[in-house]
N, C-alpha and C positions, 0 to 999 in steps of 0.2 A: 284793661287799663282805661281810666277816663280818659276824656278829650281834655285839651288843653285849655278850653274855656270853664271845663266843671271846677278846677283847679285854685287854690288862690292866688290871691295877687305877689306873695310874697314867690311862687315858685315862677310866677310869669317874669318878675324881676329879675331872679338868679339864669333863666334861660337868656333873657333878655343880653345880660354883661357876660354871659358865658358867651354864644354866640351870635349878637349884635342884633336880634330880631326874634319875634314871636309870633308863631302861626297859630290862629283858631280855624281848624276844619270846623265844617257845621256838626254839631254836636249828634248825637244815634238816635239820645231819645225822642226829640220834637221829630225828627225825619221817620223812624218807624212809627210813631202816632200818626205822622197825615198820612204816611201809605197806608197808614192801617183803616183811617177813614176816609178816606177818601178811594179806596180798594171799594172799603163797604159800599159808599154811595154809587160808584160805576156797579157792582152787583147789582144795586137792588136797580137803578136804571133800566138795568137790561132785563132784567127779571120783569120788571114792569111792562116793558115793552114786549116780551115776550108773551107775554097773558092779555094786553089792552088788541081791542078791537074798534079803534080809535078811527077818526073821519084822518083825511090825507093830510090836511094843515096840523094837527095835531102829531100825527106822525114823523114829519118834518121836523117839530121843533122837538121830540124825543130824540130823533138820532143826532141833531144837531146837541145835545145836552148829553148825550154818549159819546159824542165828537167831542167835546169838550171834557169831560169829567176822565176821558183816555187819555186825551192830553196831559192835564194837569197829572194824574196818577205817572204818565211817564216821566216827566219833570221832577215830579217827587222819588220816584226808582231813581231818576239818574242821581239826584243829591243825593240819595244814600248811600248808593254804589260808589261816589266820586268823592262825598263827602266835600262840597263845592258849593256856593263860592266859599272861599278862605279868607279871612282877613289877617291881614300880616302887618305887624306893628314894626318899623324896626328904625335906625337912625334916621332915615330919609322922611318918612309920615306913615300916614296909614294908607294901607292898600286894600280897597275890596276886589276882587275879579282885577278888571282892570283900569280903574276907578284910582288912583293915587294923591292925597291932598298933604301935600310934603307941611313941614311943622310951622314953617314960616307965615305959612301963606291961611293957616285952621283960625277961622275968627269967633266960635261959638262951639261948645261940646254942651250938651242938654238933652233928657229928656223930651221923645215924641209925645204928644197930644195924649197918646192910649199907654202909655208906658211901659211899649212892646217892643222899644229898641231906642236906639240912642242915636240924634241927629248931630253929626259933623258936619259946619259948614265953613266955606272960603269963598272970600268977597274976590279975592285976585287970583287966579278968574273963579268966576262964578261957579261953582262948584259943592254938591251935596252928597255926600255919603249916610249912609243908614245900617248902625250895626245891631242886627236884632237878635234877641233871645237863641235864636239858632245857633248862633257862634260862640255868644259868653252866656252864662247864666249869669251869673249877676249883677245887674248892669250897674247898680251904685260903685261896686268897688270898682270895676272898668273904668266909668267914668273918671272916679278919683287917680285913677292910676295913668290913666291916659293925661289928664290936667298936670299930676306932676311931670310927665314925663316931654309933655308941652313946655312948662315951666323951663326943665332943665335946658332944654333943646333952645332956646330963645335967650338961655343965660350963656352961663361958662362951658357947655356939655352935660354930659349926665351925670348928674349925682345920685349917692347912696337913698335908697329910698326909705 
């Protein structure tokens, strides 16, 4: 079954007024691509390290770059596994993790710089969320759907979209 961001906007709508809110886990396939590479680059790390006959300072900063590259690879198993952080749309605002920028208070929904996610910000209080590619694939209809659903929340309630 897709994730709920592979989805259109018209089924994110009807979850939406069915029951009051809408979750995007992080979507499988961008999570199995960076286990997938970034699995590879901790191999060949080690693989490296394994075969190099390197002076001591060099050797430092290889384990320190397998210290690193385990990291991240577990960070990335764990959003796979947990499918996390979630961003959850629903009457109240948007919620990343635990990050919430209720509807009142969202003064800018646009395109990041690389147009690899979508920046949500609020002036009271100062407050930025970042909803990327992980979550929704397509971030234009997001966008527009989030804007109306901004609109509505700011008028009479929600309307039929």
């Amino acid at each position: 079954m897709p994730s709920t961001g592979d989805l259109t906007v018209d089924v994110w709508d009807a979850e939406y007024r069915r029951t009051g809110e809408v979750v995007f886990p992080v979507r499988r396939f961008p999570a199995v691509l960076r286990v997938v590479l970034i699995g590879a680059l901790t191999l060949l790390q080690a693989a490296s390290m394994a075969t190099s006959d390197q002076d001591v300072a060099w050797w430092v900063v290889d384990w320190l770059l397998l210290a690193l590259a385990t990291t991240v690879l577990a960070y990335c198993l764990w959003q796979l596994a947990t499918r996390r952080p979630t961003l959850v749309v629903n009457a109240e605002g948007i919620r990343k993790g635990r990050k919430l920028l209720t509807w009142s208070t969202i003064t800018t929904l646009d395109f990041s710089a690389s147009s690899s996610g979508l920046r949500v910000r609020s002036d009271v209080p100062r407050k930025r969320l970042f909803i990327p590619r992980d979550n929704v694939r397509d971030l234009a209809m997001a966008r527009a759907w989030l804007l109306h659903l901004q609109e509505s929340h700011r008028g009479s309630g929600p309307s039929p979209w």
